[in-house]
C-alpha positions as CSV (number, residue, x, y, z in Angstrom):
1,X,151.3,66.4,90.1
2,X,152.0,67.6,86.8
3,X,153.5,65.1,83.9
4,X,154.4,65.1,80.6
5,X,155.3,62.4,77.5
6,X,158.5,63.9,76.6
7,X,161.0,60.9,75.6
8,X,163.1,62.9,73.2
9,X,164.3,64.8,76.5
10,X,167.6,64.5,78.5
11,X,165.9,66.9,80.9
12,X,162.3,68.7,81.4
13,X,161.4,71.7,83.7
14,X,157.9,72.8,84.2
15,X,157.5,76.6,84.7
16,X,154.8,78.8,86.5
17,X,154.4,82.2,84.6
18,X,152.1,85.6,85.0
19,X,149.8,86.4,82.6
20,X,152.6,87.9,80.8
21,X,154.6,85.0,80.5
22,X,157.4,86.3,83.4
23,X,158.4,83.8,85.4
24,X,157.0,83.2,88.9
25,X,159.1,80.0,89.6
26,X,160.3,77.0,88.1
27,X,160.8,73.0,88.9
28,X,162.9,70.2,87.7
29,X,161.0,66.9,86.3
30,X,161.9,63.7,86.9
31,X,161.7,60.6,84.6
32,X,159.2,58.3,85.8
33,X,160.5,55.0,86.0
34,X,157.7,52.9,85.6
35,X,156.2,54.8,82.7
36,X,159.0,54.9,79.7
37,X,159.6,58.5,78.3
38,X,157.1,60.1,81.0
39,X,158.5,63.1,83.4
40,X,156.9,64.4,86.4
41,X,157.5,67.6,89.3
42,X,155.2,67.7,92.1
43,X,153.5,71.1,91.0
44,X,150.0,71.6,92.2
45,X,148.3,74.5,90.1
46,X,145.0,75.8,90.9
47,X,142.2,77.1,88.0
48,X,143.4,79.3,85.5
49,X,147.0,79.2,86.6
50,X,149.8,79.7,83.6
51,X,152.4,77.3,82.8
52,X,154.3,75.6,80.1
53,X,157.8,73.2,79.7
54,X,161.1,73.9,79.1
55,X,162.4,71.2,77.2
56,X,166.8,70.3,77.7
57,X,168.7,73.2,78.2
58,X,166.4,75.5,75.7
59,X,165.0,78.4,77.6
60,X,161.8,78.8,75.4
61,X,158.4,77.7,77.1
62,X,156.6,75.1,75.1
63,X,152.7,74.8,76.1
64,X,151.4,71.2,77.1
65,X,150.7,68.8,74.9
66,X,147.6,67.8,76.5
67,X,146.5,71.9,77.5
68,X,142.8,72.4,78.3
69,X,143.0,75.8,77.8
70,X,145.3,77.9,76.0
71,X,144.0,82.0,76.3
72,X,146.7,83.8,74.9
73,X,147.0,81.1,72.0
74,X,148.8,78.0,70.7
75,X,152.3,79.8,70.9
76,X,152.0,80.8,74.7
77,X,151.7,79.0,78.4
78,X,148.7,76.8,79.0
79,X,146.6,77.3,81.5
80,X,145.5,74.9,84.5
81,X,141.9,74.2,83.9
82,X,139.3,72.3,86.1
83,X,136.9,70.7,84.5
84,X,134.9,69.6,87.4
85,X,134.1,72.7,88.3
86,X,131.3,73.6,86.0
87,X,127.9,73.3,87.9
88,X,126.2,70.7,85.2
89,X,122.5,70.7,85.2
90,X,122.3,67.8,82.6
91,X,122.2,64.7,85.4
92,X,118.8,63.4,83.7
93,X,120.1,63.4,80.1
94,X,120.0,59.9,79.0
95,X,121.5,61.1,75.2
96,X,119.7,60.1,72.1
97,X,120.5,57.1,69.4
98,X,121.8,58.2,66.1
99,X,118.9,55.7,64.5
100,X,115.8,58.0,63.5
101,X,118.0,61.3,64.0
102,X,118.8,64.7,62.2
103,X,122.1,66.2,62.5
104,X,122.7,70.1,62.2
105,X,126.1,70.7,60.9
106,X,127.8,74.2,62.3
107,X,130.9,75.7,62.1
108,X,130.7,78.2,65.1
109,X,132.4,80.8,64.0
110,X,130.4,81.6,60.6
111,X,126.7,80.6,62.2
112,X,126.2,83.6,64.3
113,X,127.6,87.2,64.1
114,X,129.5,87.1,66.9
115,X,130.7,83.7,66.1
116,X,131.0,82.3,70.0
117,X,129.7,79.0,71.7
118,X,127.5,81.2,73.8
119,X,126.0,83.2,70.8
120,X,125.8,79.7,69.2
121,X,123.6,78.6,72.5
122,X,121.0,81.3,72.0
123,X,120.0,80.0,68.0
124,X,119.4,76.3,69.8
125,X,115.5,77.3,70.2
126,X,115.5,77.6,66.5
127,X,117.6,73.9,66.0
128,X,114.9,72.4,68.2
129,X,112.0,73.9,66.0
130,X,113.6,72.8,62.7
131,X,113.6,69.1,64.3
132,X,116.8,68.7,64.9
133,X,118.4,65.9,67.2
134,X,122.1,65.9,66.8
135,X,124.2,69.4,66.6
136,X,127.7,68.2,65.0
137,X,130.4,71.1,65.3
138,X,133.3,71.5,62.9
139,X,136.4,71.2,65.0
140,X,137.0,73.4,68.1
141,X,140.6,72.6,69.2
142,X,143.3,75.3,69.5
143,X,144.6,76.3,66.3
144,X,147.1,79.9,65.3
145,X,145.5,82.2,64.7
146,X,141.8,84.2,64.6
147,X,139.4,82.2,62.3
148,X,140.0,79.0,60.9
149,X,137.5,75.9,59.4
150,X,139.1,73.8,62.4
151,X,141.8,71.3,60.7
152,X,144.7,73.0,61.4
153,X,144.5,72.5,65.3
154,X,147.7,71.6,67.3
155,X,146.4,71.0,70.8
156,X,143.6,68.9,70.3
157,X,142.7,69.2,74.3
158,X,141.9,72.5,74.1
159,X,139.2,74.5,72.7
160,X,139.9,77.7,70.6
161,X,140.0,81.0,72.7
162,X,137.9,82.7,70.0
163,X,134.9,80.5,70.7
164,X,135.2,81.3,74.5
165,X,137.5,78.6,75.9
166,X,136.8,75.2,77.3
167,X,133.8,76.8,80.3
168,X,132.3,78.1,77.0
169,X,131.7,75.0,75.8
170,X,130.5,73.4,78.8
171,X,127.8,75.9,78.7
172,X,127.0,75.0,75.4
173,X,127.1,71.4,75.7
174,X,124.8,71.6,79.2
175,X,122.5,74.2,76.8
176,X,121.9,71.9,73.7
177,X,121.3,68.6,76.7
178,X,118.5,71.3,78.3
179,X,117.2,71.5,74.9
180,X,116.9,67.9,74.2
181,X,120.0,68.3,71.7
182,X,122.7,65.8,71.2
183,X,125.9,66.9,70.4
184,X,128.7,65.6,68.2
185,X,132.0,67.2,68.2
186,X,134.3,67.2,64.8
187,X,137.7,65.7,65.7
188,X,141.0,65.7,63.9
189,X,143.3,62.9,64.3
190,X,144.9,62.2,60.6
191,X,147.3,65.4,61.2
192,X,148.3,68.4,62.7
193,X,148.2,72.3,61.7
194,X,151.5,73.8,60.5
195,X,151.7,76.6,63.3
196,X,152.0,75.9,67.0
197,X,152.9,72.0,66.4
198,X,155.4,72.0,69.2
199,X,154.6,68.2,69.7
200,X,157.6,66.4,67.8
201,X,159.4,68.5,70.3
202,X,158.5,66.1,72.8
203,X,158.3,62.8,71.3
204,X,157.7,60.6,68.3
205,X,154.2,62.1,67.4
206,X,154.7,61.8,64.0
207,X,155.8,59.6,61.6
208,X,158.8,60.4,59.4
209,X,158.8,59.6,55.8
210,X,154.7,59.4,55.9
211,X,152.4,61.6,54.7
212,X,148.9,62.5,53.6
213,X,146.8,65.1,52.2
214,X,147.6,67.8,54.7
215,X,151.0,67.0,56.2
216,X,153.2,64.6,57.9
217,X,150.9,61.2,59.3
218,X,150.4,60.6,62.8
219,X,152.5,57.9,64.2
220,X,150.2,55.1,65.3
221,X,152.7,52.9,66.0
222,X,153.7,54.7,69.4
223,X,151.5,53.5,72.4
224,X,151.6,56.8,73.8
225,X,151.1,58.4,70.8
226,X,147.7,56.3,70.4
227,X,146.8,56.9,74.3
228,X,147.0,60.3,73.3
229,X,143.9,60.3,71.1
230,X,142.1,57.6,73.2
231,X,142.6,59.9,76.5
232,X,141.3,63.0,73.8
233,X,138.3,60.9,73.0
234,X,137.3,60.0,76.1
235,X,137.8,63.7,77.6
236,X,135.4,65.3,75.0
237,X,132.5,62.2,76.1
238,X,133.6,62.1,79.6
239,X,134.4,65.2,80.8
240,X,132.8,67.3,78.3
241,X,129.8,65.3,78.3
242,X,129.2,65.0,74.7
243,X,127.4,62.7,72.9
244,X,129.5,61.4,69.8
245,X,132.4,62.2,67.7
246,X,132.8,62.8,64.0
247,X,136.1,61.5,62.8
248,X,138.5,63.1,60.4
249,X,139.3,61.3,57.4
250,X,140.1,58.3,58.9
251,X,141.3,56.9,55.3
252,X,144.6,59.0,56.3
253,X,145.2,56.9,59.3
254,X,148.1,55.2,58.5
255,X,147.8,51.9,61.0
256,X,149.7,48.6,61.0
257,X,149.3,47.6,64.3
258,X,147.1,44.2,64.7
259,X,144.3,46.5,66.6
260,X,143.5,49.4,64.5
261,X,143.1,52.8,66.2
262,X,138.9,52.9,65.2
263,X,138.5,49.6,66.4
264,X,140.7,50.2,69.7
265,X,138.6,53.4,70.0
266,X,134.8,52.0,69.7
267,X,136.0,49.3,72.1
268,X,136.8,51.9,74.9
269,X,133.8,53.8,73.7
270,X,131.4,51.4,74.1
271,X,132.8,50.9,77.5
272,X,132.5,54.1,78.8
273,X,129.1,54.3,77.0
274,X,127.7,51.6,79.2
275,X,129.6,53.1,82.1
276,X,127.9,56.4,81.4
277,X,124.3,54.5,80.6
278,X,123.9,56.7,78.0
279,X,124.5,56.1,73.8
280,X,128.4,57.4,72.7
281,X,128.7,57.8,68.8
282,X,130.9,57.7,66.3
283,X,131.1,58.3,63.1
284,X,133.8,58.6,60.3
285,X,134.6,60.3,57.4
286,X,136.2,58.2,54.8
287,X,136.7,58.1,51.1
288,X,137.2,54.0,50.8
289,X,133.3,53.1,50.5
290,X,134.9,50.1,52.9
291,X,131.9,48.7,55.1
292,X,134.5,47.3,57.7
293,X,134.1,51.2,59.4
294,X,130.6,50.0,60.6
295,X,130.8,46.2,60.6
296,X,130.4,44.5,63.7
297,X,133.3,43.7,65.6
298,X,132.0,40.1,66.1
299,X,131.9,40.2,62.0
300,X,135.2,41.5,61.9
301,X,134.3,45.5,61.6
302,X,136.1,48.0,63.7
303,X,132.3,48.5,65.3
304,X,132.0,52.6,64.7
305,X,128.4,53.7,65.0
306,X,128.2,55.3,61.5
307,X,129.5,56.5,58.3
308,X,129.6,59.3,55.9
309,X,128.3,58.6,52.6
310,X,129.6,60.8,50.1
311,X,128.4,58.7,47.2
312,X,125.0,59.5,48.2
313,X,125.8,63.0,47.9
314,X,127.2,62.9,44.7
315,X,124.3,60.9,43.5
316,X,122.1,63.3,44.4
317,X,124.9,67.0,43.4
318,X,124.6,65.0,39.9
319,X,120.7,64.7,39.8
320,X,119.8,68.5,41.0
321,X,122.5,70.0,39.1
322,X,123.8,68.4,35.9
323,X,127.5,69.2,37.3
324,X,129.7,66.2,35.6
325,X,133.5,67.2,36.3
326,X,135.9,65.3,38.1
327,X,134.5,62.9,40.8
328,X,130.9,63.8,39.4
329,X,131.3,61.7,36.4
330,X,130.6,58.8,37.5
331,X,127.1,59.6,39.0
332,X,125.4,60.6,35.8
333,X,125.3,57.2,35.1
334,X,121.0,56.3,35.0
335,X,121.0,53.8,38.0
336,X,123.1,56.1,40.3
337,X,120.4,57.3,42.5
338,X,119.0,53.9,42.6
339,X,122.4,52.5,44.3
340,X,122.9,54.9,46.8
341,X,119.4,54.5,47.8
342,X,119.0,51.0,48.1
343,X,122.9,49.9,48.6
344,X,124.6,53.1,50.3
345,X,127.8,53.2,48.0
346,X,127.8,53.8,44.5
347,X,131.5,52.2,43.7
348,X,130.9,49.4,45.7
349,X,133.5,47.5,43.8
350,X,132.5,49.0,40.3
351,X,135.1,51.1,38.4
352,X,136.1,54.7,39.3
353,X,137.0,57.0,36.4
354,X,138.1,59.9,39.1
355,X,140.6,57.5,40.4
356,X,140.9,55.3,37.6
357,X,140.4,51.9,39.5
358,X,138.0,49.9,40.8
359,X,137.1,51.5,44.5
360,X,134.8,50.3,47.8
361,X,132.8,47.2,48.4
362,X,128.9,46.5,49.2
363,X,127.5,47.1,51.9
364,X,126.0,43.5,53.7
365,X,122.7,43.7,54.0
366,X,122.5,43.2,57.4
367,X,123.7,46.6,58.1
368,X,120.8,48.9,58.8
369,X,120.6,52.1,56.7
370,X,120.7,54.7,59.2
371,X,124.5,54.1,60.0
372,X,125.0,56.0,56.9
373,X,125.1,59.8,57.4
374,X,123.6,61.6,54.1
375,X,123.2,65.1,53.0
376,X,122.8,67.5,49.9
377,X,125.0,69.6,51.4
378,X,128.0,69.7,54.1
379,X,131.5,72.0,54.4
380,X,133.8,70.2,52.3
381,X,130.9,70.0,49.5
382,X,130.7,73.8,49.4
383,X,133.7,75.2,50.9
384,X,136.3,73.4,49.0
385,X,134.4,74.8,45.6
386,X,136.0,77.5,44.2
387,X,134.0,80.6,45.2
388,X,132.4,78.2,48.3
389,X,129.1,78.6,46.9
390,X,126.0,76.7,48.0
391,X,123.4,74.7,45.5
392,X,120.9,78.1,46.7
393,X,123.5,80.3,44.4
394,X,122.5,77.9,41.3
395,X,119.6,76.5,42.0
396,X,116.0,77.8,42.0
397,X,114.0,77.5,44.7
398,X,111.3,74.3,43.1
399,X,115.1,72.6,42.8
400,X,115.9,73.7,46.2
401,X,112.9,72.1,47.6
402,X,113.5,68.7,46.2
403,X,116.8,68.9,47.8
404,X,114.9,69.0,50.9
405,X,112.7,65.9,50.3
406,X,115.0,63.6,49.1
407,X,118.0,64.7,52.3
408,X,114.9,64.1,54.6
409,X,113.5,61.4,53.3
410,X,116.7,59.0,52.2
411,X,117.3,55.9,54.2
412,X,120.0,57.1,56.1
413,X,120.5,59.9,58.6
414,X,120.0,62.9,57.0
415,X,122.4,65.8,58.1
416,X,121.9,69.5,57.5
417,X,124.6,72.1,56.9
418,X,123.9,75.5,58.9
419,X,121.7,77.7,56.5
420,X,120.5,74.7,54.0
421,X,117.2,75.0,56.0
422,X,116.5,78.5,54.5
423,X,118.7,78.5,51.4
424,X,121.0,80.5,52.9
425,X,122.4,82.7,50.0
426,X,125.6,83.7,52.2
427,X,128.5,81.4,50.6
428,X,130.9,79.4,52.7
429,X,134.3,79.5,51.6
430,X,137.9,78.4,52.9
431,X,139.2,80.7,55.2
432,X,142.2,81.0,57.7
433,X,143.7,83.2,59.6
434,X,147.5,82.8,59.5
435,X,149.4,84.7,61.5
436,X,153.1,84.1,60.0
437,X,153.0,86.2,56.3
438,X,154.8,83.2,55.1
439,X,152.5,80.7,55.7
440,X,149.8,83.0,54.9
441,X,150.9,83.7,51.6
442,X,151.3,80.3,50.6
443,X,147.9,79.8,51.5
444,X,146.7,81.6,49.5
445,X,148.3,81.3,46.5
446,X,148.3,77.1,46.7
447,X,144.6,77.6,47.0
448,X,144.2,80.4,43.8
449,X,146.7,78.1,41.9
450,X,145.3,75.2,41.8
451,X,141.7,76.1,41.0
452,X,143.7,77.9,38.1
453,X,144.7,74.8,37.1
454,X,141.7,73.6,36.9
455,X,140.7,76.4,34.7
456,X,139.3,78.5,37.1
457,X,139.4,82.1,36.6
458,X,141.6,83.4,39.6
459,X,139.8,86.3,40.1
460,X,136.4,83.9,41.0
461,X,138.8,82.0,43.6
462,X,138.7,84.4,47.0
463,X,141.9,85.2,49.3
464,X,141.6,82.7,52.6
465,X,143.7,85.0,53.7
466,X,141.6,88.3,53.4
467,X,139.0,88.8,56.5
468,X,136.2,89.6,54.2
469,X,136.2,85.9,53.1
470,X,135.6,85.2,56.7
471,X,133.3,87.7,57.2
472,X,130.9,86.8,53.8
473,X,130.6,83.3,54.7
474,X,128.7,84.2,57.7
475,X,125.0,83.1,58.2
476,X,122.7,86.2,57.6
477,X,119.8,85.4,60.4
478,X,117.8,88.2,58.8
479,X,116.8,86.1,55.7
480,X,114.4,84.3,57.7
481,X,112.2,87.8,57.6
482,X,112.6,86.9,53.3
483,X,109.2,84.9,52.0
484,X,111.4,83.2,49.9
485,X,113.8,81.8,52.8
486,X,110.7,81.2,55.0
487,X,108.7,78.8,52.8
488,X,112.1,76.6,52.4
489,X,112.3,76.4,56.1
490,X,108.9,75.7,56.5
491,X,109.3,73.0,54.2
492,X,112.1,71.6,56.1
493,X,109.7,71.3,59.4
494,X,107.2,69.8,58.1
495,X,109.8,67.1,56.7
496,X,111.3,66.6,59.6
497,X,107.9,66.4,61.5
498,X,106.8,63.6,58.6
499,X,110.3,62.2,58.8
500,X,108.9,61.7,62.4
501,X,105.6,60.8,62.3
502,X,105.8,58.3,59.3
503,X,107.6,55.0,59.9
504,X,109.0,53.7,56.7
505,X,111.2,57.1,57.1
506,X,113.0,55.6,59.5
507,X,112.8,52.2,58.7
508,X,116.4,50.7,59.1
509,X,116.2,48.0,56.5
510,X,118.6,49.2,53.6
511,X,117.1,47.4,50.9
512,X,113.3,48.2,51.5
513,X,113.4,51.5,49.3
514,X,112.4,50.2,45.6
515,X,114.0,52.8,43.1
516,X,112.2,53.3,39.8
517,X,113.7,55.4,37.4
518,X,110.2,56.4,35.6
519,X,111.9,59.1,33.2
520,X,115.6,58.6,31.7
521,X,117.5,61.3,29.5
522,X,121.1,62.0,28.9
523,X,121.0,64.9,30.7
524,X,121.1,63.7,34.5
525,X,119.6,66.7,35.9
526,X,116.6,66.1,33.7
527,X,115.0,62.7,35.0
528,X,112.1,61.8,37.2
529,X,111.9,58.7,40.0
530,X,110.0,57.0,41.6
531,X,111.3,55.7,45.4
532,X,109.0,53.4,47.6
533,X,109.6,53.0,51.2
534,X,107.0,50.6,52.5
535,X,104.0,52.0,52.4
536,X,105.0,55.4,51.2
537,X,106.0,56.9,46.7
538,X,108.5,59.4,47.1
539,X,108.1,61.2,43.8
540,X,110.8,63.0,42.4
541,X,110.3,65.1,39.2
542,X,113.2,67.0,37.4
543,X,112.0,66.9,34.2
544,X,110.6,70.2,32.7
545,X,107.5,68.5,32.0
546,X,104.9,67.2,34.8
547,X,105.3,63.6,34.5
548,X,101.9,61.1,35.7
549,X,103.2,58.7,38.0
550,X,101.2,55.1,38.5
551,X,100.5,56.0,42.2
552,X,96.9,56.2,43.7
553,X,96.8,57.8,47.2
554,X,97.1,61.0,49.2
555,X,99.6,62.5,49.0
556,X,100.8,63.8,53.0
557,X,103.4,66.7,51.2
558,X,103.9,68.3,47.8
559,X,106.6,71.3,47.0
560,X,104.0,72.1,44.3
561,X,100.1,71.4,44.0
562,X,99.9,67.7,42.2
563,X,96.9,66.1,40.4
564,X,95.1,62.7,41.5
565,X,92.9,61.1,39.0
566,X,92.4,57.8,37.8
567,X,94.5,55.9,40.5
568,X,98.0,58.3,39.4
569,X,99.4,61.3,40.8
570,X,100.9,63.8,38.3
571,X,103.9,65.8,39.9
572,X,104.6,69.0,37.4
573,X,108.0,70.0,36.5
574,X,111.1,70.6,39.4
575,X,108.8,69.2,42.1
576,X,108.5,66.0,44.5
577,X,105.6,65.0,46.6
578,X,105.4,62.6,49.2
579,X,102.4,60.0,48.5
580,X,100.6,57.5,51.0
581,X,99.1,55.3,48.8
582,X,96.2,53.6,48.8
583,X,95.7,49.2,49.6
């Protein structure tokens, strides 16, 4: 049986086609009463099998909303796909808690050469050896197109053809569970792309006369419309078997309705978590600093498992760099390090000069630490720069290395973006891949124009549009033969293996870190700190002079030799070192 949400209809076929879209035969739906704006033809199609609706008395095929597979792209006939018949060889995976973890962030097309979940299966050996727990991938649904970052999907069922279909991914998933990985999946439900968006077609997807950052809002006050992305949620743990999702910008969910969608959402989670016996994350992006994300639903929170924090990235951009523009301002303030260390949010109801208000709330302290994702760097961070450039193009390699201590040794869960481990010195930069010149051309000349505005130099601002800026942002594996690139991953193992072995670097407690700033300046990328976490100094020295800390112990990892004598430790200049000290 084959159905369809389609209540703008006054009449819906559903029609079988060969591969090259000619018709084999076609069948009339019928409304089904008991469902309002639902159709239905009793159509059984076996795996692999081409379809797609007609909608009223328009002859052009429109794919399903709810495709699984789409192999000749979002503009063609969907394909019947069964999910249950992947042989899985994960039936002992019992998932891993996002407490205590590492996520590794990837887009899939830019971390390998060949770009495909199957190339992406055969780095997972080197995931596993860098410590690694979660693997989070940037988004994988359909989208127009050859290369994208992921946000302009438009069949949100469906992964992208490019990447080798929906099996592909299965084998991927089943890989990363063989390899003790858990895997979070990036998913998009603030908006749609702007090519292949056939949905409004069908019903009220979207709502008129709203909009955010990236186009017109989704309508949350539809019930289908919501059981659309519950069902798309639940597919990707379910069926899919993966571990958690990371939610898009969930600030541009527009939602009046007396359950909110995130709080509807962890609800059917956490049932199908228990269901499953195994832990179901997830996590949101949002720019409101608003704890209710991760309270308790007992407490009044929507009850997601975690958080971005991008305060804590600023904190830390601010500190290695020096970079005050735009939303950076703020952060070169002396005590910013200290409140995203111990608090999580840095406006936590304190003024915003980038938004010019007062922005976010505290964090209780109830609320352990680790439900905070952190990181130095991640894909908006670098990608929406204007030449996409990571902190390895601008920062030395003592600066690079300080990086890595205080990501792996913050009080949240730290996250990774592919490459950071080796200082990657390939950028990543906004790409896409639209067909339609059109569309294209307005691409790219939005995204030169407004970093021109900003006083960018347009010839600094690459082409999304040319292949070449797809092509440069790729990972270059072979820099792991460099000395350079191999002493920066090496120092990311052994922080993840301390991060493991030492307990205070997991300890959930949020306000147990004790933040000392031991040398101030005006010039925040010039100051030293001192950060205790129970029994452990995390020294952090980005002064040009070596600065004598009042510490006495051993210390269990330096980026560069440091002196003991007399009951201090004495880190020199663009250096951190991890101390045990002494009763």
């Amino acid at each position: 049986m084959i159905e369809v949400w389609a209540p703008r209809a006054e009449r819906m076929r559903v029609r079988r086609v060969r591969d090259d879209e000619t018709t084999i035969d076609e069948h009339e739906m019928t409304r089904v009463a008991e469902r309002t704006g639902w159709w239905q033809a009793d159509v059984r199609l076996t795996d692999g099998e081409r379809y797609g609706f007609v909608i009223g008395d328009d002859d052009r095929l429109r794919p399903d909303p709810r495709s699984r597979r789409q192999p000749a792209g979002v503009h063609a006939a969907s394909a019947s796909f069964d999910e249950t018949a992947f042989a899985w060889t994960d039936a002992a995976w019992t998932g891993r808690q996002l407490a205590g973890g590492l996520i590794y962030e990837l887009h899939l097309g830019t971390f390998t050469p060949e770009g495909t979940l199957d190339a992406a299966v055969a780095r997972l050996p080197h995931l596993v050896d860098l410590g690694v727990t979660h693997v989070e991938l940037l988004p994988v649904n359909a989208f127009n197109g050859q290369w994208n970052w992921g946000y302009d999907g438009v069949l949100w069922y469906a992964v992208h053809e490019g990447y080798g279909g929906p099996r592909a991914y299965q084998r991927f998933v089943d890989a990363a569970h063989a390899h003790g990985l858990a895997v979070i999946q990036d998913v998009v439900y603030n908006h749609l792309g702007p090519s292949g968006n056939y949905l409004p077609e069908f019903g009220p997807y979207l709502r008129e006369g709203s909009r955010n950052t990236w186009g017109d809002s989704i309508d949350l006050d539809e019930p289908a419309v919501r059981e659309y992305i519950v069902d798309n949620a639940l597919m990707w743990l379910r069926d899919r078997h993966v571990d958690g999702l990371r939610l898009d910008a969930v600030h541009a969910l527009h939602d009046d309705s007396r359950t909110h969608i995130l709080k509807e959402l962890a609800e059917r989670v956490d049932a199908l978590s228990a269901h499953e016996g195994r832990p179901l994350t997830l996590i949101a992006e949002s720019d409101l600093n608003d704890p209710t994300l991760i309270l308790p639903r007992e407490a009044g929170g929507y009850g997601l498992t975690g958080q971005w924090s991008d305060d804590w990235h600023h904190a830390v951009h601010v500190a290695l760099t020096g970079e005050t523009s735009g939303y950076y301002a703020d952060f070169a303030a002396p005590d910013a390090l200290e409140k995203v260390t111990d608090g999580g949010f840095f406006h936590d109801g304190a003024f915003s000069s980038f938004r010019d208000r007062v922005h976010g709330s505290s964090i209780p302290l109830e609320v352990p630490a680790w439900r905070l994702v952190t990181f130095t760097q991640d894909h908006d961070q670098i990608g929406n720069r204007a030449a996409g450039d990571r902190l390895s193009q601008s920062l030395s390699e003592d600066r690079l290395s300080v990086a890595a201590v205080l990501t792996l040794t913050a009080p949240g869960t730290p996250m990774l973006f592919m490459g950071e481990e080796w200082g990657a010195s390939t950028p990543w930069q906004f790409f896409t891949s639209h067909p339609e010149p059109e569309l294209g051309r307005a691409t790219a000349e939005g995204r030169i124009g407004e970093f021109s505005r900003m006083g960018w130099d347009p010839a600094v601002v690459p082409d999304p549009q040319d292949p070449e800026t797809f092509q440069r942002s790729k990972l270059d594996w072979g820099e792991l033969a460099q000395r350079r690139h191999a002493r920066l991953l090496d120092l990311h193992r052994r922080l993840a293996a301390l991060r493991r072995e030492q307990p205070e670097l997991t300890d959930p407690s949020i306000r147990k870190p004790s933040v000392e700033l031991v040398v101030a300046s005006d010039e925040p990328q010039h100051r030293a700190w001192r950060i205790d976490r129970g029994g452990l100094s995390i020294l952090i020295n980005l002064t040009p002079d070596a600065v004598a800390f009042d510490v006495d112990g051993e210390a269990l990892l330096a980026t560069r030799a440091v002196d003991t004598l007399d009951g201090r430790t004495t880190v020199p200049a663009d250096a951190a070192a991890i101390v045990r000290r002494r009763p």
